[in-house]
VEXDOPA-144357 format. One record per residue (C-alpha): residue in three letters; x, y, z. Coordinates in steps of 0.02 Angstrom, whole numbers. Layout:
N
 type   east  north     up
  ALA      X      Y      Z
...
***
This chain:
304
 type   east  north     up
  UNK  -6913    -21   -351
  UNK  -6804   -113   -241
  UNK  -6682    -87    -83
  UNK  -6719     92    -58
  UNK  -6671     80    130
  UNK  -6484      8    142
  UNK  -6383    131    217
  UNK  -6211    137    157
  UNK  -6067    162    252
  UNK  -5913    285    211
  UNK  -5798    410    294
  UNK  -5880    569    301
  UNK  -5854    702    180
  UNK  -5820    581     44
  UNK  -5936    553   -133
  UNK  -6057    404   -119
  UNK  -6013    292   -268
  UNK  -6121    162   -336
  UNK  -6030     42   -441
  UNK  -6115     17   -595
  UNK  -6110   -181   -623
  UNK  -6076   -285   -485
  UNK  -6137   -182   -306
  UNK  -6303   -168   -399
  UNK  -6335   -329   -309
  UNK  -6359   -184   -136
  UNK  -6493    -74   -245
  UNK  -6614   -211   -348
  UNK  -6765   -119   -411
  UNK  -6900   -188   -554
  UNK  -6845   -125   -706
  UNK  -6957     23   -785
  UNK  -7086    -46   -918
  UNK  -7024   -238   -923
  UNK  -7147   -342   -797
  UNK  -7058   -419   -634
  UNK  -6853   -362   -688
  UNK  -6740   -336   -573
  UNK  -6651   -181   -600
  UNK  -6483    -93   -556
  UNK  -6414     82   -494
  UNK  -6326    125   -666
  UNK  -6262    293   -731
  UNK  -6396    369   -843
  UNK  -6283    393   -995
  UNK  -6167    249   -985
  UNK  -6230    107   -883
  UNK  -6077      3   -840
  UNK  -5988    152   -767
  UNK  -6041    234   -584
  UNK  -6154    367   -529
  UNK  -6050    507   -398
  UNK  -6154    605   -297
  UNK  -6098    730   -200
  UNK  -6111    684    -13
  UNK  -6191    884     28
  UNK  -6270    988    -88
  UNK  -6286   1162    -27
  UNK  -6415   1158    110
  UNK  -6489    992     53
  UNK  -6440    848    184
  UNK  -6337    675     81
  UNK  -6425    635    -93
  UNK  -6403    466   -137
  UNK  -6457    418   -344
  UNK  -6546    235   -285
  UNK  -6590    205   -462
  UNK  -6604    282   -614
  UNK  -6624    237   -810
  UNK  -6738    325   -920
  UNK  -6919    293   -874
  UNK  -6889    290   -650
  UNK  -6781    361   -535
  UNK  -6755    363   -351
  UNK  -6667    467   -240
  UNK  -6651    472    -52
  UNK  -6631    650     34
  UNK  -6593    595    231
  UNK  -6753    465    296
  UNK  -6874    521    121
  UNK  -6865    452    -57
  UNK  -6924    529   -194
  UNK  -6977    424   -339
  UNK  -6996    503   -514
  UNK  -7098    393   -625
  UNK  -7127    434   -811
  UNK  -7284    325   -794
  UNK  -7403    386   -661
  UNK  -7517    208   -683
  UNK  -7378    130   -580
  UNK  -7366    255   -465
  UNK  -7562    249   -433
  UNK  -7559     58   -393
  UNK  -7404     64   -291
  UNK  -7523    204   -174
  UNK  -7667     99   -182
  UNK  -7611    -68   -149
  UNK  -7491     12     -3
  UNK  -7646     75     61
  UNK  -7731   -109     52
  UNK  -7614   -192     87
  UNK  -7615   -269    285
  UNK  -7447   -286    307
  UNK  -7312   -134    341
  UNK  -7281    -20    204
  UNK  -7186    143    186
  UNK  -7268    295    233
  UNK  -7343    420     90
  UNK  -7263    585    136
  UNK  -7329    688    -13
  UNK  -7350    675   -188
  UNK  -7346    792   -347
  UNK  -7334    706   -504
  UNK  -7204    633   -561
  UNK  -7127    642   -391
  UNK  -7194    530   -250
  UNK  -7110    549    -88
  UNK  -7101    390     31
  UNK  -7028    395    223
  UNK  -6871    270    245
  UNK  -6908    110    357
  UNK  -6827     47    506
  UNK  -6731   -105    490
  UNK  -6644   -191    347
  UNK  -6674   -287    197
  UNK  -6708   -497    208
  UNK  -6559   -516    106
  UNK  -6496   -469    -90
  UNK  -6509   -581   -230
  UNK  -6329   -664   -283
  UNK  -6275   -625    -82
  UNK  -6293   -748     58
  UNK  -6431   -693    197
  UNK  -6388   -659    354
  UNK  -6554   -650    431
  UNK  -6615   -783    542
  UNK  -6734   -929    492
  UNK  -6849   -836    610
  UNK  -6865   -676    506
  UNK  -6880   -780    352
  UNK  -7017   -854    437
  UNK  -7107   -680    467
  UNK  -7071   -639    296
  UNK  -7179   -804    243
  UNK  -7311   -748    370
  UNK  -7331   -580    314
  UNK  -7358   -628    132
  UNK  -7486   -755    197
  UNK  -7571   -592    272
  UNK  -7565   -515    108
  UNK  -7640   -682      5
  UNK  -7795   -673    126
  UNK  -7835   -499    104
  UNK  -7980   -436     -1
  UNK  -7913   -419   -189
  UNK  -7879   -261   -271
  UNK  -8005   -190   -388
  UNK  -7877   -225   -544
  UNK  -7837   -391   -629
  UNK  -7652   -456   -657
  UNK  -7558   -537   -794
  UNK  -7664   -679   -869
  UNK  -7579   -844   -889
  UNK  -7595   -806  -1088
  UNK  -7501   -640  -1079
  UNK  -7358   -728   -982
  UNK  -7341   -875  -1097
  UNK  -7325   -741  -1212
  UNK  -7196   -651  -1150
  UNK  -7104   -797  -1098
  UNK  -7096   -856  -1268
  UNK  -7033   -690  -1335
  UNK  -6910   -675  -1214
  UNK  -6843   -859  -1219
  UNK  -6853   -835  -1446
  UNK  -6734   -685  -1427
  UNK  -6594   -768  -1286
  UNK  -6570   -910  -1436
  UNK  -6576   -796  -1572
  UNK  -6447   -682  -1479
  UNK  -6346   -829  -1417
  UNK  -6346   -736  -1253
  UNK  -6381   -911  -1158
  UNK  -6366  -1091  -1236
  UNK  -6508  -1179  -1298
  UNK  -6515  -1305  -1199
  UNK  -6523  -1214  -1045
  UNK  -6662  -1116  -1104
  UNK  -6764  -1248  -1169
  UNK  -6764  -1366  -1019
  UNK  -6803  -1193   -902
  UNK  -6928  -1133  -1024
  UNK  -7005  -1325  -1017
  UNK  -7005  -1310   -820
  UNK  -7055  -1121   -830
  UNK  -7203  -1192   -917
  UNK  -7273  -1300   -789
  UNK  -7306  -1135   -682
  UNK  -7452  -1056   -813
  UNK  -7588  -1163   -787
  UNK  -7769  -1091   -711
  UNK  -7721  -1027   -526
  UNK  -7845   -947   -378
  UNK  -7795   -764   -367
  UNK  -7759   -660   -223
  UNK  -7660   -503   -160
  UNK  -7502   -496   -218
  UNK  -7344   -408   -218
  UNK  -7301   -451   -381
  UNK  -7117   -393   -346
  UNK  -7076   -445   -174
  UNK  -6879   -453   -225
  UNK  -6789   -526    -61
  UNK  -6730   -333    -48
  UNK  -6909   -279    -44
  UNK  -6944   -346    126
  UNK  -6868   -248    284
  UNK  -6836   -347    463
  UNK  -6789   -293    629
  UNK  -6765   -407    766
  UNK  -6851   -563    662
  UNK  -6997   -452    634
  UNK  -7055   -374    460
  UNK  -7048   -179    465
  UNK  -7101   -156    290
  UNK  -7124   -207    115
  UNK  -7079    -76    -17
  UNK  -7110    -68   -231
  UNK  -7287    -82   -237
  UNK  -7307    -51   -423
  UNK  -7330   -218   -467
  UNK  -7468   -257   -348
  UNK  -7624   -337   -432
  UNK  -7721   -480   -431
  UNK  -7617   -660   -468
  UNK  -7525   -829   -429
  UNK  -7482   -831   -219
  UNK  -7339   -960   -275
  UNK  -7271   -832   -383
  UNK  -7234   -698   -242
  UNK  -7165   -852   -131
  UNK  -7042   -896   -291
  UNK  -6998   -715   -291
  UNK  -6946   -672   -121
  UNK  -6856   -849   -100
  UNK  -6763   -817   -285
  UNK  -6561   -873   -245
  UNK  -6620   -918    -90
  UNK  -6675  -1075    -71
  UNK  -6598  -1142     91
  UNK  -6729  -1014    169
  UNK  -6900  -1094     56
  UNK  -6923  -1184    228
  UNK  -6933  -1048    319
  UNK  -7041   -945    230
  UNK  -7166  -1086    181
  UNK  -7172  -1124    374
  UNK  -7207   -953    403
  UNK  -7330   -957    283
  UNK  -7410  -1083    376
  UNK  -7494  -1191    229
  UNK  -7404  -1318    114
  UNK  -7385  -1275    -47
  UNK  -7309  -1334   -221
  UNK  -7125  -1323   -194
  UNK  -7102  -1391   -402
  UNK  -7213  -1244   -461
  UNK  -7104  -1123   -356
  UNK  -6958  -1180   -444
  UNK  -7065  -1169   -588
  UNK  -7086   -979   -553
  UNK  -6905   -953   -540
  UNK  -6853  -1023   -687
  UNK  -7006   -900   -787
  UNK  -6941   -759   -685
  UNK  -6761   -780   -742
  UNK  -6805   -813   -908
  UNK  -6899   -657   -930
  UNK  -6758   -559   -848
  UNK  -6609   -594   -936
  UNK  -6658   -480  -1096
  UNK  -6697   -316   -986
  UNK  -6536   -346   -901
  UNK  -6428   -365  -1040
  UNK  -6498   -236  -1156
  UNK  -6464   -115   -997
  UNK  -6282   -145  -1000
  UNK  -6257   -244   -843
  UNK  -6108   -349   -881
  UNK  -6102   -539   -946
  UNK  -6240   -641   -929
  UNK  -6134   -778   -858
  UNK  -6099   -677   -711
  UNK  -6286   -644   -683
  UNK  -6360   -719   -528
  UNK  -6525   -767   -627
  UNK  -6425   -865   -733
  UNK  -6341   -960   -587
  UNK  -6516  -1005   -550
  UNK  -6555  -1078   -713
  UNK  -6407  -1158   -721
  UNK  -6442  -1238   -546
  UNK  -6635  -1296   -646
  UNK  -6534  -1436   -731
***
C-alpha cells in the first residue's frame, strides 16, 4: 500500500477530502492485482471525483479512506490502519516478510481476515513521487542503508518474479500503450529497449519489492519504518534501489552511499524505465487523469 502515515492538516470539524486525481501524489499505494503499480486514493464508484469522510463518526475517533478500489482498502481510525484485502496471499507475505524483515516495520495489532490492523509510525514519509523531497541527503542515506540491511538478510522461503514473467509482462503492457495510443511509439520503444537491459540473470536477495519513496518513514535522518510488505519476495537488489529513488534522482547518491557498495547506476535507470512502463496501463484504466500529466511518464520522457 503506500503513505498510510501522512497526517493531513485541516480546521477541525471539517470533512477530510481526498482529491481524486492530482493529491493522490500524498496517498501512493501498489495497485491491487497488477505487480509493482502505484496506486491512488480514488472514490470507489467514480474514480476522478473525491472520497468525503466524515471527520467523527459517532463514537469512532477521525476515519480517513487511505485507499480504496475494488480488490484493497485502507482506512486509518486515530494511530491504527485497517487494511481489507480481497486476497489474503498478500496479506500473508506482507506479515511474514514484516516479521523477517531487519529493518523497522509497522506493528501487527490484530488480524481477522480480510481485515489486518497495523499501528501508525512515527515520523514522515522520504518524499512522494512527482513532489520534490524535503528530507536531507542524510536520511536518504539511511534509507540506502536500511535497504542494504534488508539485501543481506536471509531470503524468504518464496521465490519472486522470474526474469521470464517480467519480460512478459513488459511486453504486454508496452503492446497495449501503442495499440491504445496512450503514449507515442517512440517513447515506448527506446524505454522498453532500455527497460530491457534490466532482465538479465541477477543474485537474489530480500526485497521490498514496493519500497515506493512514500513507503519509507524518517525522523530526524533516521528510518522509523518501512510499510506495504505485500510485495516482499525473493529478487533484483537494483530493482528496490530504482524503486525508492523513482523521480528522484538528485538523491541516487545518497542512497547508493548509504548503501555502502557501488552498484549499476544504467540498470537502475533500467528499472525505472520497466517500472513505468508496466504502470501506465493500471493507472489509466483506473481513471487517473491524462497520461501526460503522469509523473511516470515524466520519467520516461526524461529516458530519451
Amino acid at each position: 500500500m503506500g503513505d498510510e502515515n501522512l497526517a493531513r492538516t485541516r480546521p477541525s470539524g471539517f470533512a477530510a477530502v481526498v482529491p481524486g486525481h492530482l493529491a493522490h501524489r500524498v496517498a501512493c499505494h501498489e495497485a491491487a492485482g497488477q505487480p509493482n503499480a502505484v496506486n491512488r486514493t480514488v472514490a470507489p464508484d467514480n474514480p476522478t471525483t473525491s472520497v468525503v469522510i466524515p471527520e467523527r463518526m459517532a463514537d469512532v475517533e477521525q476515519v480517513e479512506v487511505v485507499v480504496a478500489h475494488n480488490e484493497r482498502a485502507t482506512l486509518r481510525v486515530g494511530d491504527v490502519f485497517l487494511k481489507i484485502d480481497a486476497d489474503q496471499t498478500r496479506t500473508d507475505t506482507e506479515v511474514e516478510a514484516m516479521a523477517m524483515a531487519p529493518i523497522p516495520t509497522p506493528k501487527v495489532l490484530w488480524r481477522k481476515p480480510p481485515v489486518l490492523a497495523l499501528a501508525a509510525l512515527p515520523g514522515t514519509a522520504l518524499g512522494h513521487l512527482g513532489l520534490p523531497s524535503t528530507a536531507s541527503s542524510a536520511a536518504w542515506a539511511a534509507a540506502g542503508a536500511a535497504v542494504r540491511a534488508l539485501h543481506d538478510a536471509p531470503l524468504p522461503p518464496w521465490p519472486g518474479r522470474n526474469v521470464d514473467e517480467l519480460a512478459s509482462h513488459l511486453a504486454g503492457e508496452c503492446e497495449w500503450l501503442v495499440a491504445n495510443d496512450v503514449l507515442p511509439a517512440d517513447l515506448v520503444t527506446r524505454n522498453r529497449r532500455l527497460a530491457e537491459t534490466a532482465l538479465r540473470p541477477w543474485t537474489p536477495v530480500f526485497i521490498h519489492g514496493d519500497l515506493q519513496v512514500d513507503h519509507v518513514f524518517v525522523d530526524d535522518d533516521e528510518v522509523t519504518g518501512v510499510i506495504d510488505w505485500s510485495e516482499g519476495a525473493q529478487g533484483d537488489a537494483l530493482f528496490d534501489l530504482a524503486t525508492l529513488t523513482l523521480g528522484h534522482p538528485e538523491h541516487a547518491g545518497d542512497v547508493i552511499a548509504g548503501y555502502g557498495t557501488d552498484v549499476d547506476r544504467d540498470l537502475i535507470r533500467a528499472w525505472w524505465s520497466l517500472r513505468c512502463l508496466r504502470n501506465v496501463r493500471w493507472l489509466v484504466e483506473h481513471g487517473f487523469g491524462p497520461p501526460e500529466e503522469y509523473p511516470e511518464v515524466a520519467v520516461l520522457r526524461s529516458r530519451l
